[in-house]
Structure formats: structure tokens, C-alpha cells
C-alpha positions in Angstrom: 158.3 92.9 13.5 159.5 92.3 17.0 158.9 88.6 18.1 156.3 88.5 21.4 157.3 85.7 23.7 154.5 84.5 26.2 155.6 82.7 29.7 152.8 80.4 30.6 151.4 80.3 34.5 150.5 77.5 36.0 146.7 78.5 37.7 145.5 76.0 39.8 141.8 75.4 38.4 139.0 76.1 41.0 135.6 74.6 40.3 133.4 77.7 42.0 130.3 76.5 40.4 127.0 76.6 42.2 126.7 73.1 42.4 130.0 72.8 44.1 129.0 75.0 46.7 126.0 73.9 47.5 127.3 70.4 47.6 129.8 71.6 50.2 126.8 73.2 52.6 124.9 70.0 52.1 128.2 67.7 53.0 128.9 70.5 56.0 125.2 70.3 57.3 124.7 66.7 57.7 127.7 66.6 59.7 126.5 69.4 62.3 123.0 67.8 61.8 125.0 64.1 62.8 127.0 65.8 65.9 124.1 67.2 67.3 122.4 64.3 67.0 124.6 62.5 69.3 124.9 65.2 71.5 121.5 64.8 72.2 121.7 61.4 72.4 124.8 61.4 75.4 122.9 64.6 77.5 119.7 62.4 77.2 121.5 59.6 78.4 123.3 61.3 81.1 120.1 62.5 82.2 118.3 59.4 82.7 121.7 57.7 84.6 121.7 61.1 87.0 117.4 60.8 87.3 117.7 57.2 88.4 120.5 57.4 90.8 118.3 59.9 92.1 115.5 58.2 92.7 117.6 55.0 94.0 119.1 57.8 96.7 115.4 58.8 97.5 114.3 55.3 98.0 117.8 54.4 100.4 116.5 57.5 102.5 113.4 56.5 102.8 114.7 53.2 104.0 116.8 55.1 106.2 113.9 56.4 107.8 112.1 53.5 108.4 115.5 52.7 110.2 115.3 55.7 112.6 111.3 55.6 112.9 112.1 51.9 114.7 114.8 53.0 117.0 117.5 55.5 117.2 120.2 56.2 119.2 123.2 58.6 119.9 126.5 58.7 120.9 126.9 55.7 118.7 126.0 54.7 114.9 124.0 51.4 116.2 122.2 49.6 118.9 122.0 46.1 118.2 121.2 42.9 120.9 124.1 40.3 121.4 124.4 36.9 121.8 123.6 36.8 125.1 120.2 39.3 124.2 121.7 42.2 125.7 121.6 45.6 123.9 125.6 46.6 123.1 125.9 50.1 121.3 128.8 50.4 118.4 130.6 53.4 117.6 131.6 53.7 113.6 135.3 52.3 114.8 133.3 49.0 116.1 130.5 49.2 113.3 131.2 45.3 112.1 130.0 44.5 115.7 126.5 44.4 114.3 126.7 42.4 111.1 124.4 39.4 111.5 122.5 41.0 114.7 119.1 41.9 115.7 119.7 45.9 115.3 117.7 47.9 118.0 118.6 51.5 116.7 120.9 54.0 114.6 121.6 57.4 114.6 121.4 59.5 111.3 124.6 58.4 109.9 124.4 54.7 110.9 120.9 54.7 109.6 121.6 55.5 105.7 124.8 53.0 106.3 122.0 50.3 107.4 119.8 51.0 105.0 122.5 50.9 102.0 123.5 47.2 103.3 125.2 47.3 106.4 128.2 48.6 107.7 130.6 47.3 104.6 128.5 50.0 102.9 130.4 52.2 105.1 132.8 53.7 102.0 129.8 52.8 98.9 128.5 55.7 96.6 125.2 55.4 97.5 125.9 56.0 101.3 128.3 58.9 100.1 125.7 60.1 97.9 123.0 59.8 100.2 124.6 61.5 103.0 125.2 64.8 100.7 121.9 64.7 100.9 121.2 64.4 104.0 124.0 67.1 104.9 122.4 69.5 101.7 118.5 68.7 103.7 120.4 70.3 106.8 123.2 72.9 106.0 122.4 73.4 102.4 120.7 76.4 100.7 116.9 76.2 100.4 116.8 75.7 96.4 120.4 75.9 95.3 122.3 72.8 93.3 123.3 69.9 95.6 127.1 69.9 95.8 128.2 66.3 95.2 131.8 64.6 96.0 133.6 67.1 98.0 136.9 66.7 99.1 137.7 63.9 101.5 138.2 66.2 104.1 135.3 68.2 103.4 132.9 64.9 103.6 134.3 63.6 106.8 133.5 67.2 108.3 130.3 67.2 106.9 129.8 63.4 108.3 130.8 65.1 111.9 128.1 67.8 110.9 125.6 65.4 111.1 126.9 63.5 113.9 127.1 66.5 115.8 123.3 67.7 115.2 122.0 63.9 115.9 123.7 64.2 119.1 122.9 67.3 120.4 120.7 67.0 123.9 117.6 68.4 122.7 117.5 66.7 119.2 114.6 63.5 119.4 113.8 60.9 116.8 111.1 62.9 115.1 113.4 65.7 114.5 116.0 62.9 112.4 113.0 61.2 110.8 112.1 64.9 109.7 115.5 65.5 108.0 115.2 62.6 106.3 112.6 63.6 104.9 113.9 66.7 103.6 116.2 65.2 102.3 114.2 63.0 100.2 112.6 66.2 99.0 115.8 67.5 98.0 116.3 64.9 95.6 112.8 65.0 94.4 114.1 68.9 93.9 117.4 67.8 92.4 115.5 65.7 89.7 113.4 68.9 88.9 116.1 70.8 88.4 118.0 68.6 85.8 114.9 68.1 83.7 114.5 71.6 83.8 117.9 72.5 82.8 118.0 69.8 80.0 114.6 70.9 78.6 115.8 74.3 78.2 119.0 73.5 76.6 116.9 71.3 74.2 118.1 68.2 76.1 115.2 67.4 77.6 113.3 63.7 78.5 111.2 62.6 75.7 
């Protein structure tokens, strides 16, 4: 009789019971349930920073407005009366001039600066903000998304944009009020939009 010798193989033993499956689906579903949780959570949150900035630009705007609707100028950002109660006119170079005096008038840029807190504002977000606004109400595309924080370049030719159309010869005080006004519609537009963007995506305000 010929001996039979048998090698034994190490197997590595794999538990492929039910139970063990379905224990790994559970384990792998509460953890997409738990991420898209907080995904929800951050866009929701996003959503309500972005709304109330927003409706904090809308409100500077209107303010801006109320600015213009007083007095306006151009060929300068403000009007203001001096110490000795005459009316001096300062360019954005000599903008400090009117800290701490009567202002008579602005122009469309010096009003939103005003209107955010004076000229130290100058360089602020809000006046940034606001002013891509202002620029979207006038250049921008009835309806399309407001482009925000261009290139420095790209905002200080945008900021001549708007100096240029205040100062045109025709242009009057009802015609800056006006696209202020717009502009306050376009963030009344841009809040739409989000909302309607995050509600589709499942994102939405509850």
C-alpha cells in the first residue's frame, strides 16, 4: 500500500454569512446617512450667512439712496460744508476731508461709502460688495448670477464704470437714485436665486 501524504493550506476563514453582510450595509449606511447629514447642515448654513449678507447689502443701498435722494454731486465723491459753512467738494484722494462734517451731497460711489460708515469704509466688504451690485444693476446681465470679488484690477475699473456714468452731462439725481434701486432689486434677485438653487439640490431653507 503506498503511504498518501497530505500538505495542509493555510485558508484564511471568511465569515460570508448573511448576518455579516447585512451588518456591513447597516454600518456603511449610517455613515452616508451621517455625511449627508452634515452636508446639509453646512449648505443650510452657508445659505443663511450668504441670505443675510444679502439683505444687509440691500439695506446699505437703500441707505445709499437716501444719501443721493438729499443731495448729489459729480466730479467729486462728496459735498460737505466746512468750518467756516462754506460747501468744499472732495475727490476720493481727499475723502477724509469730510469725516466729522455736515455732508451736502455724494455721487454714486461716495454715496454707498457714506452710507457703509464713512470714508474709512473706503476698502470694507460691504462697500465692495455693495458696489458689485450697484455695477451688476448697471452693466450686468438682466437675470444672470452676480459676479462677486473680481480682480483688483477688474473692481477699480468697474469703480471708474460707475464714476464715469454718474458723471456723464446728461445723468441727474433721479437717474442714480433709480440705479440704486435696481440694484437693490438685484439682491432681492440674488436671494431668489440661492433659495432656489438650494431647494432643488435638497438644500433648501426649512
Amino acid at each position: 500500500m503506498t503511504p498518501q501524504f497530505r500538505v495542509q493550506h493555510d485558508v484564511d476563514h471568511v465569515d460570508a454569512s448573511p448576518a455579516a453582510d447585512e451588518q456591513q450595509r447597516s454600518l456603511l449606511r449610517s455613515w452616508i446617512d451621517r455625511y449627508r447629514a452634515r452636508r446639509v447642515v453646512w449648505f443650510r448654513r452657508r445659505l443663511e450667512h450668504q441670505l443675510a449678507e444679502l439683505g444687509q447689502l440691500q439695506e446699505l443701498i437703500g441707505d445709499a439712496r437716501t444719501v443721493v435722494d438729499r443731495g448729489w454731486v459729480q466730479h467729486a465723491w462728496f459735498a460737505y460744508m466746512d468750518d467756516r459753512g462754506q460747501v468744499r467738494r472732495a475727490s476720493s484722494a481727499a475723502a477724509m476731508d469730510v469725516a466729522g462734517r455736515p455732508l451736502v451731497g455724494a455721487c454714486l460711489v461716495g454715496s454707498v461709502v457714506y452710507a457703509a460708515g464713512g470714508p474709512h469704509a473706503v476698502h470694507s466688504q460691504p462697500v465692495q460688495r455693495a458696489l458689485d451690485l450697484v455695477w451688476h444693476a448697471l452693466a450686468g446681465q438682466e437675470g444672470a448670477p452676480v459676479l462677486w470679488c473680481p480682480a483688483p484690477d477688474v473692481r477699480m475699473a468697474r469703480v471708474r464704470d460707475l464714476t464715469g456714468w454718474n458723471d456723464a452731462g446728461a445723468r441727474n439725481a433721479a437717474e442714480v437714485s433709480g440705479l440704486l434701486l435696481t440694484a437693490e432689486r438685484v439682491a432681492i434677485a440674488e436671494s431668489d436665486r440661492l433659495v432656489a438653487r438650494a431647494t432643488e439640490k435638497g438644500f433648501g431653507p426649512v
